[in-house]
C-alpha positions in Angstrom: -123.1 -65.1 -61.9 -124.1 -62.5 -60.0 -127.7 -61.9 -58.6 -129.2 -58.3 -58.3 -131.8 -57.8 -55.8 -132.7 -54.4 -56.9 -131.9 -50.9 -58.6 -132.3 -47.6 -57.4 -132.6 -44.5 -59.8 -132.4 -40.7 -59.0 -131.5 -37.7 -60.6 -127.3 -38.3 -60.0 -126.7 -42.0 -58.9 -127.7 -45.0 -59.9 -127.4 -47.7 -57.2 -127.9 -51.3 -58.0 -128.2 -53.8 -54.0 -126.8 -57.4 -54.2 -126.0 -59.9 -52.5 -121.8 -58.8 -53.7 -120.2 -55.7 -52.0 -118.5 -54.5 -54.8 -122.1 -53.6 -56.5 -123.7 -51.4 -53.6 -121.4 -48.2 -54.6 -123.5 -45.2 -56.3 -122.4 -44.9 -60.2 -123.0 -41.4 -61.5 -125.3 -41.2 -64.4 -123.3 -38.9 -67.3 -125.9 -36.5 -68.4 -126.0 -35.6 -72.2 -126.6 -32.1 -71.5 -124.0 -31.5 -69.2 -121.2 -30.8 -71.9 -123.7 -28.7 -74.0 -124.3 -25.7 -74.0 -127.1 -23.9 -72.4 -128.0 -21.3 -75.2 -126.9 -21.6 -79.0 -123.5 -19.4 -79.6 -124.9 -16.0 -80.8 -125.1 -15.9 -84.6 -122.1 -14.4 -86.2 -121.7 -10.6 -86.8 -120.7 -11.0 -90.5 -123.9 -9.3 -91.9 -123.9 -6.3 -93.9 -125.0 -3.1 -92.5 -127.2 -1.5 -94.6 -130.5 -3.0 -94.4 -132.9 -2.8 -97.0 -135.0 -6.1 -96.9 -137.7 -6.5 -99.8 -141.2 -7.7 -99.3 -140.4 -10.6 -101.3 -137.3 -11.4 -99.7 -138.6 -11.0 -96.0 -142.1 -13.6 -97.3 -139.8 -15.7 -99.2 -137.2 -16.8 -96.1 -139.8 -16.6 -93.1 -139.7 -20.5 -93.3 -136.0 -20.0 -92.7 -136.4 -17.7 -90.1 -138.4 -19.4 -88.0 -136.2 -23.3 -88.5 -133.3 -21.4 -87.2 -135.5 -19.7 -83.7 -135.7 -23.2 -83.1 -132.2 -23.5 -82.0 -132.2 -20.7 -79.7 -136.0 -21.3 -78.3 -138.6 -23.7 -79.5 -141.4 -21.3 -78.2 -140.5 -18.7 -80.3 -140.1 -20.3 -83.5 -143.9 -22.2 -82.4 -145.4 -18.8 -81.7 -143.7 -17.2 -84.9 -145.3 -19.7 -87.0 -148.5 -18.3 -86.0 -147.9 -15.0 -87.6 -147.0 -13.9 -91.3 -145.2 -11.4 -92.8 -147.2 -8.5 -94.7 -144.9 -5.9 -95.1 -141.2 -4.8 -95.5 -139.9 -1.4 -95.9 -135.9 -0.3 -95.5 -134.8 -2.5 -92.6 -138.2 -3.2 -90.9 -140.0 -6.7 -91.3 -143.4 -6.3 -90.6 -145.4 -9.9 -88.6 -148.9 -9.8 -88.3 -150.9 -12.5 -86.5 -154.6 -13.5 -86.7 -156.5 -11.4 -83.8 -157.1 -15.0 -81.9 -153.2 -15.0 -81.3 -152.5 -11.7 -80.1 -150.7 -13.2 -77.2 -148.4 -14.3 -79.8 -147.6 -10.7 -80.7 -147.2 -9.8 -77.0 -144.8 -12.6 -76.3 -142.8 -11.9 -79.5 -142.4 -8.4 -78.5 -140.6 -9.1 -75.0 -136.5 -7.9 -75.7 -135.0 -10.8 -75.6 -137.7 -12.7 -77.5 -137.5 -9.9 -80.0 -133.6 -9.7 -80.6 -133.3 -13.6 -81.4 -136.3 -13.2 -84.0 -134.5 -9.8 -85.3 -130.8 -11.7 -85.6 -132.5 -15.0 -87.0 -134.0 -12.6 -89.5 -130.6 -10.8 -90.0 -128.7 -13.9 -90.4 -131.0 -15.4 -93.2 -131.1 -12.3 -95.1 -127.6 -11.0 -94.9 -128.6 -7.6 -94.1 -129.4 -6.0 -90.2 -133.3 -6.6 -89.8 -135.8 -5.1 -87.4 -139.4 -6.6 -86.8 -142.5 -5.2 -85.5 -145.3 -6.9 -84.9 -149.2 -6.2 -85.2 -152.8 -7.6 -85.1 -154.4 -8.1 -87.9 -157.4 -5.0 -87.6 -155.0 -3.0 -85.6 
């Protein structure tokens, strides 16, 4: 039976002392994440190019939109939650948020923010979407 006298835990090692020798040497701790990767694969290019997204259709899979954000960035998908969508014309999805989240609109608006909401949106509606985004009263 062997006694432990104590464990030590950092970021890489774990170490646990003993009385025995062949217990003092460092174990590295696997990490889930390190086989995963750091950003989701980009959604595949097999969307049609002619966009012409309906008001309906653009209201009727925000929901969707906003579950798949989530696997590229939690923020976004949070922050898009806040908004709706109140317009749709050709290939432009229009987001409006309540003026008390404006932030949200500024945030949403940053490129790269912007291009995962566009090819979330392009993905679930099979079509190339762009979104804008406004204030309600603006």
């Amino acid at each position: 039976e062997e006694k432990v006298n104590s464990i030590e835990i950092n970021r890489d090692t774990v170490k646990v002392k003993s009385s025995q020798p062949s217990l003092k040497k460092a174990q590295p701790v696997k990490k889930e994440t390190e086989n995963a990767e750091a950003k989701p694969a980009k959604i595949e290019e097999n969307i049609k190019n002619t966009g012409n997204v309906s008001y309906e259709s653009a209201k009727k899979s925000f929901h969707d939109v906003i579950e798949l954000t989530k696997s590229f960035k939690a923020t976004i998908a949070a922050l898009l939650s806040l908004g709706e969508v109140v317009d749709a014309k050709g290939d432009t999805v229009v987001i409006q948020f309540p003026k008390q989240y404006a932030f949200s609109r500024d945030k949403l608006k940053e490129p790269e923010d912007k291009k995962i909401i566009e090819e979330c949106f392009s993905k679930v509606l099979q079509t190339n979407v762009k979104v804008n985004f406004k204030v309600e009263d603006e």
